[in-house]
C-alpha positions as CSV (number, residue, x, y, z in Angstrom):
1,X,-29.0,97.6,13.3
2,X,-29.0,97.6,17.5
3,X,-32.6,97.3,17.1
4,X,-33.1,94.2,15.3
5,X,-30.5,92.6,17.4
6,X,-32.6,94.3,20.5
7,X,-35.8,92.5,18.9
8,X,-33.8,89.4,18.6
9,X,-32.8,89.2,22.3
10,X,-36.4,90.3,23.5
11,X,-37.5,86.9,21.4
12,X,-35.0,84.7,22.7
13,X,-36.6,85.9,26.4
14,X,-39.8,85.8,25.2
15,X,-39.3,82.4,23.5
16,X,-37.4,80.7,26.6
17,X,-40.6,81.3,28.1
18,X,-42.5,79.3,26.1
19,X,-44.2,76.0,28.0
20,X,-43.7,77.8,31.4
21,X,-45.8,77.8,33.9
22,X,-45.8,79.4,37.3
23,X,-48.0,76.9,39.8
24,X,-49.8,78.0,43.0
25,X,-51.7,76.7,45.4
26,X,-55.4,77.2,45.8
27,X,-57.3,75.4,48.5
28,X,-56.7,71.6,47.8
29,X,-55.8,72.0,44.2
30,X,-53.1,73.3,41.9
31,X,-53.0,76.3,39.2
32,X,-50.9,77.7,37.0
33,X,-50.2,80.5,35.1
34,X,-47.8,81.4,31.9
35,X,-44.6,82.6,33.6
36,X,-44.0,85.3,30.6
37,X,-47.2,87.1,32.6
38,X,-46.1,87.1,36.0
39,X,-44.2,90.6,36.7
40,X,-43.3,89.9,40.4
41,X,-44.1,87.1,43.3
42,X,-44.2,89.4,47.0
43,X,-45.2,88.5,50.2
44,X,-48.4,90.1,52.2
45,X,-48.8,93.6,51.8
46,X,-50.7,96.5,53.7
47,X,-54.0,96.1,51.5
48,X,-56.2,99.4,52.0
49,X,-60.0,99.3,50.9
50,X,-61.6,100.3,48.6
51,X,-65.6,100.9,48.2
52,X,-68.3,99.8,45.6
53,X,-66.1,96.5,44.7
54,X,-67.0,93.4,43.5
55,X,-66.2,91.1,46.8
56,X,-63.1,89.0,45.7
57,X,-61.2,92.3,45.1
58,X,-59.2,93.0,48.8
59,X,-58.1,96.5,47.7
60,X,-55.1,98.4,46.4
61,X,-51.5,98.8,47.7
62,X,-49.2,100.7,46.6
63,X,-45.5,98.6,45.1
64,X,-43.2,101.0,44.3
65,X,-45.3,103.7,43.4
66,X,-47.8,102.1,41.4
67,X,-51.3,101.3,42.7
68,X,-52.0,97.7,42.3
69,X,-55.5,96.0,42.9
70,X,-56.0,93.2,44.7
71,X,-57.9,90.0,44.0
72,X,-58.3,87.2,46.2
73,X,-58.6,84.3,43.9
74,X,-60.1,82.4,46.7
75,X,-63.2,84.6,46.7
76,X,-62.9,84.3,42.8
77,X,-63.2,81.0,42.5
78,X,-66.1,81.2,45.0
79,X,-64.1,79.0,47.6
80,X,-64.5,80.2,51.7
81,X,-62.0,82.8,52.9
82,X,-59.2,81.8,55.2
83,X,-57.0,83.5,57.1
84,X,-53.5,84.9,55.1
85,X,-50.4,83.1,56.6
86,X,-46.5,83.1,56.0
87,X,-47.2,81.3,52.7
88,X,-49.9,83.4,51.8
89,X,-48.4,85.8,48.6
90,X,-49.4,87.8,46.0
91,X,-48.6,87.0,42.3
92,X,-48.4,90.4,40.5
93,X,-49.9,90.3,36.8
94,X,-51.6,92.4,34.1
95,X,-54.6,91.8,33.4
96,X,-55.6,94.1,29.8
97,X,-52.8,97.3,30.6
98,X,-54.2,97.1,34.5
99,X,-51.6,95.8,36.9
100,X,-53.5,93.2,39.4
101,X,-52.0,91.4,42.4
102,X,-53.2,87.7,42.8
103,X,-53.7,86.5,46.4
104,X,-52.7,82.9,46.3
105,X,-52.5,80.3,49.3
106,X,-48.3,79.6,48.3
107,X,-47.0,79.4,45.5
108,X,-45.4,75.9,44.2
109,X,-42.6,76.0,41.5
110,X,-42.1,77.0,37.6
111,X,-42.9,73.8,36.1
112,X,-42.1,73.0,32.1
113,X,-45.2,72.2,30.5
114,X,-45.3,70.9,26.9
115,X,-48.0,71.9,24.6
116,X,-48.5,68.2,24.0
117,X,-49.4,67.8,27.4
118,X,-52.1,70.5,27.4
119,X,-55.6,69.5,27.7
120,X,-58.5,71.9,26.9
121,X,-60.8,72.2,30.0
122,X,-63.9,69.9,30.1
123,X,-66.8,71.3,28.5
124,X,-69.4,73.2,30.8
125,X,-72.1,75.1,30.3
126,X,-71.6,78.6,29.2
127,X,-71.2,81.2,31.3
128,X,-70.2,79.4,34.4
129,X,-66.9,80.1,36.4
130,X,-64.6,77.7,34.6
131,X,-64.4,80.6,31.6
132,X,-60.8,81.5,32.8
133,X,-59.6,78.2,32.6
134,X,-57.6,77.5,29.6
135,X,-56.7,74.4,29.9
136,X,-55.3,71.3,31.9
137,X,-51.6,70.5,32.3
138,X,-50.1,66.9,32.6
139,X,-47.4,67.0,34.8
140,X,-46.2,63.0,35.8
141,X,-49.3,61.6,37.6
142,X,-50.7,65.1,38.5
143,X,-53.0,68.0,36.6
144,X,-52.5,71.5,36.6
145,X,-55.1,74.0,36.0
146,X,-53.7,76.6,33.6
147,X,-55.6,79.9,33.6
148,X,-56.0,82.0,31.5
149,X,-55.6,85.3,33.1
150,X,-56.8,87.6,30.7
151,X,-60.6,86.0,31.1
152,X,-60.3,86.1,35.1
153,X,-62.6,89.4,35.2
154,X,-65.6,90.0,32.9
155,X,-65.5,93.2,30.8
156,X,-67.2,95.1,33.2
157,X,-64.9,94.4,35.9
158,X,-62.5,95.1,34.2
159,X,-63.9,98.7,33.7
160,X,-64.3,99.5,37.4
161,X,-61.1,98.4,38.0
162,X,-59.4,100.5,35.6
163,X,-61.8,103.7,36.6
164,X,-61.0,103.3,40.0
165,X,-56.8,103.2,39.6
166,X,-56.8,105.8,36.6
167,X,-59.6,108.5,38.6
């Protein structure tokens, strides 16, 4: 009987999540990911190297005991570095069962989005960048580009990451 009532309150959480979006800041423009994914938001870290990485991933630090990689979704989106600031923070994510830390410019607010204000993205041609964006948020007179972070890394990406935490 606790479990179903345990089940029940892991759905009310789960459900009170539902339209909300955790916005960041990107070079000019802003993004947004489902909150539900987002495990922690930290400031800077020590970010040690690591070799034979695709170059938008910083590194690894270690949060608690648990080795996190790094992406700098700067370099992802193939936008010019800059240089990390007070606002600078990571957003700390899964992406598949791999734990990934999201270097953002700042991060903005949780915002409620309804789904009938969701947009699917323009179409482009296959293949290009724009595969990770799920879709496009009206918020008032403003768009938010939702993500969708389990398409941010390519499936082979994804398996050097994962090698090089788990080896």
């Amino acid at each position: 009987m606790a479990e179903a009532a345990t089940f029940t309150e892991n759905q009310k959480v789960e459900d009170s999540q539902d339209g909300k979006y955790l916005t960041f800041q990107v070079g000019k423009e802003e993004y947004g990911i489902e909150i539900r994914l987002v495990t922690e938001i930290i400031g800077m870290q020590k970010i040690t190297d690591f070799p034979d990485m695709p170059g938008f991933v910083k590194g690894v630090f270690n949060l608690r005991g648990k080795v996190i990689t790094v992406i700098d979704v700067r370099l992802r989106f193939g936008f010019a570095e800059r240089e990390y600031d007070e606002r600078t923070c990571i957003v700390v994510t899964h992406i598949e069962d791999v734990a990934v830390g999201l270097i953002v410019d700042s991060v903005a607010e949780v915002l409620d989005i309804a789904e009938k204000n969701l947009d699917p993205p323009p179409r482009v041609q296959k293949g290009s960048e724009s595969r990770y964006i799920k879709g496009l948020g009206k918020v008032d007179e403003q768009v938010k580009i939702i993500l969708d972070i389990n398409k941010f890394l390519f499936d082979e990406e994804l398996e050097i990451l994962t090698k090089a935490v788990r080896d």
